[in-house]
MMTF fields as JSON, N, C-alpha, C and O atoms, coordinates in Angstrom:
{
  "mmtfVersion": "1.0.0",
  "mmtfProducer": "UNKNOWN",
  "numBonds": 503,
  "numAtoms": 504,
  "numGroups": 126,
  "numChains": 1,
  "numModels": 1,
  "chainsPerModel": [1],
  "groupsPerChain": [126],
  "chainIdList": ["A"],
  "bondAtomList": [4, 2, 8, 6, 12, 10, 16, 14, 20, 18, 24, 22, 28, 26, 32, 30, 36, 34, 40, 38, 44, 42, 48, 46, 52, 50, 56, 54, 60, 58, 64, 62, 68, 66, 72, 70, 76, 74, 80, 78, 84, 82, 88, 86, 92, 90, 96, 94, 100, 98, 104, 102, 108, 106, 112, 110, 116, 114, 120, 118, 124, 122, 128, 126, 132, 130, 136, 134, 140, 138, 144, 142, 148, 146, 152, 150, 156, 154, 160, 158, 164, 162, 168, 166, 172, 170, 176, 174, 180, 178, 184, 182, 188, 186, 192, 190, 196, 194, 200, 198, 204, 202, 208, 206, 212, 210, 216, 214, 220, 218, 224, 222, 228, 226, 232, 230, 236, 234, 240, 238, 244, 242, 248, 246, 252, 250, 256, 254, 260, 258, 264, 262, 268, 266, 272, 270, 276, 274, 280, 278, 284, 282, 288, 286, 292, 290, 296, 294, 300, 298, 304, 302, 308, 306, 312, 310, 316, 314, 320, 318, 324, 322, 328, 326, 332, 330, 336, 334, 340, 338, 344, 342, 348, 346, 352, 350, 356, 354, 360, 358, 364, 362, 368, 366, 372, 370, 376, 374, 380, 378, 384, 382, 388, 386, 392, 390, 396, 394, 400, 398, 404, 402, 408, 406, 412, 410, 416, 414, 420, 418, 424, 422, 428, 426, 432, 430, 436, 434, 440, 438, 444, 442, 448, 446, 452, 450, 456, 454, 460, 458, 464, 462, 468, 466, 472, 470, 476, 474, 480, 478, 484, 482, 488, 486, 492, 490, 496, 494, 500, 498],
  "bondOrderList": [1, 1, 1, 1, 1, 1, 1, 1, 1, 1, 1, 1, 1, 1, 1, 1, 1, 1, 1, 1, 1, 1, 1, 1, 1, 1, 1, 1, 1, 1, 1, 1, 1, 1, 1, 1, 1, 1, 1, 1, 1, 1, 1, 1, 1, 1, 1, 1, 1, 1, 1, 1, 1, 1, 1, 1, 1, 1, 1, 1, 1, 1, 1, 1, 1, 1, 1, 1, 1, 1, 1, 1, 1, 1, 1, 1, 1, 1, 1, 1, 1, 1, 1, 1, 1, 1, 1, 1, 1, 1, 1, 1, 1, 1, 1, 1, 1, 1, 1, 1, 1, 1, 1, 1, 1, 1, 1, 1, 1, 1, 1, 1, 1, 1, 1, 1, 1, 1, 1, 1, 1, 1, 1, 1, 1],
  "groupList": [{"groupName": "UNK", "atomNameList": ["N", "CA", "C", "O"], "elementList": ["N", "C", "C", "O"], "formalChargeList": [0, 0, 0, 0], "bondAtomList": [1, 0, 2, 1, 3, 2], "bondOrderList": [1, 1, 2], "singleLetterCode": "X", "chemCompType": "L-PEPTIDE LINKING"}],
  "groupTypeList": [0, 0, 0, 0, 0, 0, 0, 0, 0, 0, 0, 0, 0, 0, 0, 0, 0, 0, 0, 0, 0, 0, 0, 0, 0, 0, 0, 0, 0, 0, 0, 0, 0, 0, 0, 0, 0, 0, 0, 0, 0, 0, 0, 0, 0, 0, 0, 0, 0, 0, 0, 0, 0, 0, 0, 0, 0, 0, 0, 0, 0, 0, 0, 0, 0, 0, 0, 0, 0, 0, 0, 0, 0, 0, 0, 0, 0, 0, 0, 0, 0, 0, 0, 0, 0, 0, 0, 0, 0, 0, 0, 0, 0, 0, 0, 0, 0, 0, 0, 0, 0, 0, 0, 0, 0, 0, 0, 0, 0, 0, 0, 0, 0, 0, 0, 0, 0, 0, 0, 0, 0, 0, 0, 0, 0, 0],
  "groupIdList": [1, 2, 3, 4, 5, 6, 7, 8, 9, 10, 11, 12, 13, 14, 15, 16, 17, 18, 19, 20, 21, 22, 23, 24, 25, 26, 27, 28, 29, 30, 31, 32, 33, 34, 35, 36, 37, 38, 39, 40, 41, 42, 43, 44, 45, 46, 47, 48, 49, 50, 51, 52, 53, 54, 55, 56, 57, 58, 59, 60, 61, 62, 63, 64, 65, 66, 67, 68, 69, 70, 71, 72, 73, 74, 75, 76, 77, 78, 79, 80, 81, 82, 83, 84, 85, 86, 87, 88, 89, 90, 91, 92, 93, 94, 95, 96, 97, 98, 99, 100, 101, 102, 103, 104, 105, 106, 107, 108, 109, 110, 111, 112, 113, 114, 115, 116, 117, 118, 119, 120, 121, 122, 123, 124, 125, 126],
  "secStructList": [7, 2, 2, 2, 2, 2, 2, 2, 2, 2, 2, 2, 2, 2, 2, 2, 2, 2, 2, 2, 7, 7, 7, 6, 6, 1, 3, 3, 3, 7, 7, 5, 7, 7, 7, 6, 6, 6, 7, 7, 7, 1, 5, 5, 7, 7, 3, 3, 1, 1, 7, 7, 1, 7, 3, 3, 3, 5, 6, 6, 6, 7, 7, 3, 3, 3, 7, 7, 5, 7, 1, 6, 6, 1, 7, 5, 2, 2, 2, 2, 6, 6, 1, 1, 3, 3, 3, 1, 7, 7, 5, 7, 1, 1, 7, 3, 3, 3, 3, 3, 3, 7, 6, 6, 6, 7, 3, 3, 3, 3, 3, 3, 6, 6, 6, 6, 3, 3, 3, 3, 3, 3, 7, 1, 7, 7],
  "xCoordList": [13.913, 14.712, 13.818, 14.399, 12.696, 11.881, 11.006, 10.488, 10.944, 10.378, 11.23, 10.711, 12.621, 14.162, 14.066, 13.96, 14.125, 13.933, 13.055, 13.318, 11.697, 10.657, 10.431, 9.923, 10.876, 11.06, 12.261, 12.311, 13.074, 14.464, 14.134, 14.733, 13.076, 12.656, 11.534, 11.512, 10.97, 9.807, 10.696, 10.579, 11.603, 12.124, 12.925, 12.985, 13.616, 14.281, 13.3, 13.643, 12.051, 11.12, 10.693, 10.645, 10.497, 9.514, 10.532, 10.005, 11.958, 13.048, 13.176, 13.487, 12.996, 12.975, 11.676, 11.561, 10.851, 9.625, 8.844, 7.699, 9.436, 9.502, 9.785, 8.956, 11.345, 11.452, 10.903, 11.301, 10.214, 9.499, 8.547, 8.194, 7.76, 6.201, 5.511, 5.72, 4.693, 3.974, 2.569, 1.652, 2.68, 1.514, 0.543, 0.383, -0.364, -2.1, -2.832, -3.894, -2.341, -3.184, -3.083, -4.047, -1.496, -1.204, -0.918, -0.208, -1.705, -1.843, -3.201, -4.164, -2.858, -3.968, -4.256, -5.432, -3.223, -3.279, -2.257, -1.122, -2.268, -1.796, -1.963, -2.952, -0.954, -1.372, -0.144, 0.747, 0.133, 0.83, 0.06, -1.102, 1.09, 0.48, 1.198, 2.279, 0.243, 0.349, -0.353, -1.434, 0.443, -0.423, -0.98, -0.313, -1.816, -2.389, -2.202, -2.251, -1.964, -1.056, 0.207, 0.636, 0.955, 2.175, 2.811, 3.694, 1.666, 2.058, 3.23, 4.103, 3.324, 4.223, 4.023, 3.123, 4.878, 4.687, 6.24, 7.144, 6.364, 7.544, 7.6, 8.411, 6.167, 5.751, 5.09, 3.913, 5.122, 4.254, 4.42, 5.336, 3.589, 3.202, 2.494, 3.095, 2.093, 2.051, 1.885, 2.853, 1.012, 1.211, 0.484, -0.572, 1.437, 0.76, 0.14, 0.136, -0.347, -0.825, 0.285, -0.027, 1.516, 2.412, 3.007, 3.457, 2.765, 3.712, 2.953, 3.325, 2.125, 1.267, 2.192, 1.701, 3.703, 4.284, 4.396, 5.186, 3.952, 3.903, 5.498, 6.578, 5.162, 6.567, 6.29, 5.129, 7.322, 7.352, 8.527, 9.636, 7.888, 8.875, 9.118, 8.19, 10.554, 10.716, 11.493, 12.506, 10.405, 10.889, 11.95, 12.122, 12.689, 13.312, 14.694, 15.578, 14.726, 15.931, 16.061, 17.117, 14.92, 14.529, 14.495, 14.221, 14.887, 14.705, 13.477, 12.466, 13.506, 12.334, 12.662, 13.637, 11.48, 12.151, 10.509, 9.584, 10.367, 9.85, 9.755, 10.77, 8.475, 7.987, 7.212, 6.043, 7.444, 6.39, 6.486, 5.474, 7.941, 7.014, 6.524, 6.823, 5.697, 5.199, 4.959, 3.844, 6.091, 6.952, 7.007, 7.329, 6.742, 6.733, 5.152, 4.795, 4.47, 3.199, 3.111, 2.165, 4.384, 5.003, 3.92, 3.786, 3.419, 2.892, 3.991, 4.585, 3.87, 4.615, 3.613, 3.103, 3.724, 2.423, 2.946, 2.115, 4.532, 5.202, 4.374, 3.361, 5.134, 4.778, 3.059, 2.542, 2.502, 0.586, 0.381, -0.203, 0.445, -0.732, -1.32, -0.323, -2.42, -3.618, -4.177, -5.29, -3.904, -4.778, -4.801, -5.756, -3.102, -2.986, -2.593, -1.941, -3.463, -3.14, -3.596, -3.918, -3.347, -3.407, -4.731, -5.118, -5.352, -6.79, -6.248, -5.226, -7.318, -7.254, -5.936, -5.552, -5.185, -3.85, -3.784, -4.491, -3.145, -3.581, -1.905, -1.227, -1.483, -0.246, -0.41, -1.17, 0.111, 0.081, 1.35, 1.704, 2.07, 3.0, 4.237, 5.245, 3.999, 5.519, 5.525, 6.503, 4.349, 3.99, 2.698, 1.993, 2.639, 2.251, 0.898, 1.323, 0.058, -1.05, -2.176, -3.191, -2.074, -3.109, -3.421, -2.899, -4.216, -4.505, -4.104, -4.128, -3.827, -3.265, -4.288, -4.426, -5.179, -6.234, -5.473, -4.649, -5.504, -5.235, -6.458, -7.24, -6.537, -7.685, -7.239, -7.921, -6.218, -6.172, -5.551, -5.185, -5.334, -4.437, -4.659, -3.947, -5.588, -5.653, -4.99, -5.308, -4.18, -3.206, -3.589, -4.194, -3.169, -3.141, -1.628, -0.862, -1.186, 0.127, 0.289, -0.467, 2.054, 2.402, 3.805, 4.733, 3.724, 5.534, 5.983, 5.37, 7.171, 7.511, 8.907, 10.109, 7.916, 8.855, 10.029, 10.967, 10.346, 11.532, 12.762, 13.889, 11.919, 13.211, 13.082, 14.046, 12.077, 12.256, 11.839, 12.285, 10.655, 10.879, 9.133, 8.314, 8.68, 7.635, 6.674, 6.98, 5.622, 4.825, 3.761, 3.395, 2.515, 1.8, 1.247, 1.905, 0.078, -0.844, -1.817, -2.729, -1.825, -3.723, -4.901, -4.783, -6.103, -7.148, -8.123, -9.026, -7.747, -8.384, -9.21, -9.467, -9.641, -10.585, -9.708, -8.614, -10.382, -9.853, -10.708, -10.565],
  "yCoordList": [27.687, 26.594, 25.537, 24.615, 25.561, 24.58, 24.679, 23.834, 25.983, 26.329, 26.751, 26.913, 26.865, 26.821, 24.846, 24.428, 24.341, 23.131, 22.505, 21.604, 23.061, 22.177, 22.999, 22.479, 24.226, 24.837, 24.507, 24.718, 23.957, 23.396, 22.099, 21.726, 21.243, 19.88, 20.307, 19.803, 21.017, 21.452, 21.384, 20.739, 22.37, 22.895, 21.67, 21.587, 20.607, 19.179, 18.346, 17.693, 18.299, 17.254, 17.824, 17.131, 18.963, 19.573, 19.679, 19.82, 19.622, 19.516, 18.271, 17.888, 17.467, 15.682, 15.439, 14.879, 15.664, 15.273, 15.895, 15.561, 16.827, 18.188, 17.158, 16.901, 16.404, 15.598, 14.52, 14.031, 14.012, 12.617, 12.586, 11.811, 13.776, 14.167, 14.068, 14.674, 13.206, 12.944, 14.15, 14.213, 15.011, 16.055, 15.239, 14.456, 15.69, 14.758, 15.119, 14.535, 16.369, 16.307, 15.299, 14.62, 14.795, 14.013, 12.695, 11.853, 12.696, 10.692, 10.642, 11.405, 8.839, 8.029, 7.3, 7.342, 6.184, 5.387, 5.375, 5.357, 5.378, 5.819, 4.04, 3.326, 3.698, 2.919, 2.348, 2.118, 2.149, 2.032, 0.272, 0.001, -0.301, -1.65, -0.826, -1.163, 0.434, 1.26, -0.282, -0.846, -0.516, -1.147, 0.034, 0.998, -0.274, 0.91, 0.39, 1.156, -0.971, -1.256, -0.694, 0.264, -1.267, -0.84, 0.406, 0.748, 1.245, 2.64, 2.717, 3.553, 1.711, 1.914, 1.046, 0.258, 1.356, 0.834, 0.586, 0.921, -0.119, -0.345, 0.103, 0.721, -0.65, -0.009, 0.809, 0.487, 1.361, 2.294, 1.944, 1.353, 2.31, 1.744, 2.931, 3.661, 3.453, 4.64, 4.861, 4.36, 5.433, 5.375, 7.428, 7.855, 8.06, 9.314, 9.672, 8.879, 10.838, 11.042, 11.304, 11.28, 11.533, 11.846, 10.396, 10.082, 9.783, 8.632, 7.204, 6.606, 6.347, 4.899, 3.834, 2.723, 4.088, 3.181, 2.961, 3.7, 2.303, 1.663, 2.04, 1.588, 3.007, 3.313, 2.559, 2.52, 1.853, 0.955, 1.197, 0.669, 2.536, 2.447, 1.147, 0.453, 0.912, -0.003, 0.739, 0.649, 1.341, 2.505, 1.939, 2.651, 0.818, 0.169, 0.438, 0.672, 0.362, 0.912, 1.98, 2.168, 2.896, 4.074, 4.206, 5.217, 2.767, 2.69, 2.987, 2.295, 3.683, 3.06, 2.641, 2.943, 1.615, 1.039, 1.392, 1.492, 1.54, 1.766, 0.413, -0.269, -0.098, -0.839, -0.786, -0.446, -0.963, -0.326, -2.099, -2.798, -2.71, -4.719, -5.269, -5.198, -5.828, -6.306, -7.885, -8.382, -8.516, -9.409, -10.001, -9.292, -11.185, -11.712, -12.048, -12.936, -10.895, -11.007, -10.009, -10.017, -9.145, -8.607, -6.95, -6.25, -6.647, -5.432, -4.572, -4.65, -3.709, -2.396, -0.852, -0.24, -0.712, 0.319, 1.831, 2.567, 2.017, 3.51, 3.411, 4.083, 2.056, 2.128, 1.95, 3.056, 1.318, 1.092, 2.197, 2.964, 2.772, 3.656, 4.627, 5.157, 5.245, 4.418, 3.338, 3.144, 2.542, 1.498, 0.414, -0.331, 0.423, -0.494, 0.506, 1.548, -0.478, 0.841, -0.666, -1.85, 0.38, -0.751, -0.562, 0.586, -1.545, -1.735, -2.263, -2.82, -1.841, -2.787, -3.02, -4.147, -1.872, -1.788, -2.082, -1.343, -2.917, -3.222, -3.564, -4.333, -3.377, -3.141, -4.419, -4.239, -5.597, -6.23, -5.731, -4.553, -6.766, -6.524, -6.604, -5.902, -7.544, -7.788, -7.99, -8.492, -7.628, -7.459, -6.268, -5.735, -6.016, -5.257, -6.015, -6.582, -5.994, -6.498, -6.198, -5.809, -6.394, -5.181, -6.101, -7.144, -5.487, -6.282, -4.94, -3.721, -5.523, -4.802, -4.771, -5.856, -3.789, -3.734, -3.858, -2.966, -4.936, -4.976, -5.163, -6.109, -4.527, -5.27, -6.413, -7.136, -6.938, -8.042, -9.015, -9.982, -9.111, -9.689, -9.96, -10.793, -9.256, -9.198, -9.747, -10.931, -9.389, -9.924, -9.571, -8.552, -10.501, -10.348, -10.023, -10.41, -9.469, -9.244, -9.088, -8.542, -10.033, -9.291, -9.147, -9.906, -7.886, -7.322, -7.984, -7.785, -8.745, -9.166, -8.214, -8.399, -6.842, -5.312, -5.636, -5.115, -6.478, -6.911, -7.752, -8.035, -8.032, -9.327, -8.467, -8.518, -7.152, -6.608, -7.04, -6.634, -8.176, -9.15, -9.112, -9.188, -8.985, -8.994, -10.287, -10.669, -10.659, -11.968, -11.687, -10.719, -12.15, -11.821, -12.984, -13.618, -13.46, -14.041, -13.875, -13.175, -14.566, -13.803, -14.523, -15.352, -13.435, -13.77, -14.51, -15.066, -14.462, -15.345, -14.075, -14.329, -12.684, -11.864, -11.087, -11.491, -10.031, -9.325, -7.945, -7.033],
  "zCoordList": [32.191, 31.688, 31.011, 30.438, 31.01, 30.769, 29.7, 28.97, 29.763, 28.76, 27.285, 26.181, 27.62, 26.788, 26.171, 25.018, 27.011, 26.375, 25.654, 24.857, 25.959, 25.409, 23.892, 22.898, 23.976, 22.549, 21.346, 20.134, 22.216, 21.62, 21.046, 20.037, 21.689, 21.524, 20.145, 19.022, 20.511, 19.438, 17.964, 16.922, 18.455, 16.686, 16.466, 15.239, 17.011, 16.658, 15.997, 15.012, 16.462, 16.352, 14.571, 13.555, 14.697, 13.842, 12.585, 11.482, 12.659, 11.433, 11.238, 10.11, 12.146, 11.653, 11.257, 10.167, 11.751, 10.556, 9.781, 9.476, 9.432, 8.034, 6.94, 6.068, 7.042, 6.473, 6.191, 5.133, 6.678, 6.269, 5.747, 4.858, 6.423, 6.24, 4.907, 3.856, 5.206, 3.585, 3.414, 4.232, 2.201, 2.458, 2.122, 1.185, 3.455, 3.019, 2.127, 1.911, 1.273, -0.522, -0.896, -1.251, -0.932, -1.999, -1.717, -2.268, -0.63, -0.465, -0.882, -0.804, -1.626, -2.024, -1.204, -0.843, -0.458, 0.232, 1.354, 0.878, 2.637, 3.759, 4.751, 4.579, 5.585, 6.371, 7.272, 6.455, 8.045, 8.968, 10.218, 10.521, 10.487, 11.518, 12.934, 13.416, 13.512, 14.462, 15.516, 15.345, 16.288, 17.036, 18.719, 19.096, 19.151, 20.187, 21.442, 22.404, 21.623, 23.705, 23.355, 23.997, 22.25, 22.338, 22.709, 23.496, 21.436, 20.89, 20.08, 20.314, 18.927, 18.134, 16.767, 16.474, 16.22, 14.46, 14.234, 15.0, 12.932, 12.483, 10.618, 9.927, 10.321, 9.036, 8.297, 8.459, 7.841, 6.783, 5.499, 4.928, 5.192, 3.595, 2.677, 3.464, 2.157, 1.203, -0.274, -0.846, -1.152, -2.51, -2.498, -2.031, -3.097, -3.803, -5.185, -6.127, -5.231, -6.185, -7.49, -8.681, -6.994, -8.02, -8.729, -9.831, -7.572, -7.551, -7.732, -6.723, -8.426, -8.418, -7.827, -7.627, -7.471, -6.726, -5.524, -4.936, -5.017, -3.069, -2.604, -2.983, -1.675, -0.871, 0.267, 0.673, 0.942, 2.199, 3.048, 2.963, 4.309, 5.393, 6.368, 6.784, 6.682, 7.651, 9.274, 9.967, 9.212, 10.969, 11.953, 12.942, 11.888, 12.384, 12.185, 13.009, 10.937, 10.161, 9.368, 8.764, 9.252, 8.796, 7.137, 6.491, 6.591, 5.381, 4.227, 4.347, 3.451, 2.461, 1.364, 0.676, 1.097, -0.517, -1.025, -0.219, -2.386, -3.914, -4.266, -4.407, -4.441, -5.146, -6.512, -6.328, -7.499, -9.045, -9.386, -9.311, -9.788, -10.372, -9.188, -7.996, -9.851, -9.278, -8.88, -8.72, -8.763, -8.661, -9.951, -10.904, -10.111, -11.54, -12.346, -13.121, -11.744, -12.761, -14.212, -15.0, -14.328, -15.481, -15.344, -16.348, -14.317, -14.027, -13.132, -12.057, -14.27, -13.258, -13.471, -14.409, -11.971, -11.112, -12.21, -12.742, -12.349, -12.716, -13.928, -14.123, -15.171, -16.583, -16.415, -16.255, -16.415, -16.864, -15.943, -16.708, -14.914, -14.355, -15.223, -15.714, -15.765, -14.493, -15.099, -14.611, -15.951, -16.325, -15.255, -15.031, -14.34, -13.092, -12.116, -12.057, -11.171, -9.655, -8.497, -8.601, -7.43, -6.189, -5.271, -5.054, -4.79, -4.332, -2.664, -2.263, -2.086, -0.408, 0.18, 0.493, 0.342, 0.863, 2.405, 3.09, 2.982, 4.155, 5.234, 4.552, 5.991, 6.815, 7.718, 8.67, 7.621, 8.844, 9.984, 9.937, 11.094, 11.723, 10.674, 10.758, 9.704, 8.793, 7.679, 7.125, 7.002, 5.537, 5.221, 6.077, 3.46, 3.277, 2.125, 1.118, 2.248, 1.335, 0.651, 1.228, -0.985, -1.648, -3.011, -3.404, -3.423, -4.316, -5.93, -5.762, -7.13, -8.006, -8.907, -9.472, -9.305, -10.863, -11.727, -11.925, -12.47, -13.41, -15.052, -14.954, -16.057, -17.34, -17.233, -16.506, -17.741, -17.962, -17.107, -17.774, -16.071, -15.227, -13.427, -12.868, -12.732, -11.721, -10.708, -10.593, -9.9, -9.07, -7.474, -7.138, -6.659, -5.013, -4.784, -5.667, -3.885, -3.951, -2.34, -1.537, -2.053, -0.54, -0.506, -0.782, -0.065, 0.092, 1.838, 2.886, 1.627, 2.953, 3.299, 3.11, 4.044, 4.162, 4.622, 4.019, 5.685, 6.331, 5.794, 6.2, 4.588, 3.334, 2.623, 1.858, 2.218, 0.828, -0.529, -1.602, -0.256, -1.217, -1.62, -0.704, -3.089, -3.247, -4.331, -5.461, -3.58, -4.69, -5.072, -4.405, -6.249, -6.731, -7.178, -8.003, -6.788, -7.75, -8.271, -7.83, -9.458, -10.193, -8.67, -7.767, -9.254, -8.603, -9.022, -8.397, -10.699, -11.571, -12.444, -13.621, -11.879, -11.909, -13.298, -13.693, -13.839, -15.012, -14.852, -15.666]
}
C-alpha cells in the first residue's frame, strides 16, 4: 500500500512540474528569494535564451507575468535584444532587481512582483 501511494504521489508531482519546469539549457538567468529557515519562496524570476523578457512567478497565486518595457525608460528587452538585455538579476522577498544594458541609456530597474508594477532609472552610465 505504500509503496501504491508513494508511486501515485511520484507520477502527480512529476505531471505538475513537467509543467512549469524551466529546461536548464535554456536559462540565462534563474533566481528565486528561496529563503532556507523557512523552506519556501513565493518568487521566481527568470529570463531564457528564447525569450530576453523577465518572466516573474508569484507562487502564491501561481501567476506569471512577462515583463519586456521597461517602465518608462522607452526600452523594451523583446524589440532591442541583444543590443539591451538584463545584468545583476537579483530576487528579494517582494521585488525583483536588475539592472538593464542599455548603449545609450543605462537603467536600474525594480519590478514590485506583488503590484505587478515596474520602475527604471538611468544610472547615468551608457
Amino acid at each position: 500500500m505504500i509503496r501504491f501511494l508513494f508511486s501515485i504521489s511520484i507520477l502527480i508531482s512529476g505531471s505538475v512540474f513537467s509543467n512549469n519546469v524551466l529546461n536548464l539549457n535554456d536559462i540565462i538567468y534563474y533566481q528565486s528569494n528561496y529563503d532556507s529557515e523557512s523552506k519556501s519562496e513565493d518568487l521566481i524570476a527568470y529570463i531564457t535564451k528564447q525569450d530576453p523578457c523577465i518572466s516573474v512567478i508569484n507562487l502564491n497565486d501561481n501567476k506569471t507575468k512577462r515583463y519586456c518595457e521597461m517602465g518608462n525608460s522607452g526600452i523594451n528587452l523583446e524589440k532591442e535584444y541583444p543590443t539591451s538585455y538584463v545584468l545583476k538579476l537579483y530576487v528579494s522577498p517582494i521585488s525583483v532587481s536588475f539592472i538593464v544594458a542599455a548603449p545609450w541609456n543605462e537603467q536600474k530597474c525594480k519590478i514590485l512582483a506583488f503590484h505587478e508594477k515596474i520602475t527604471c532609472e538611468p544610472t547615468g552610465k551608457n
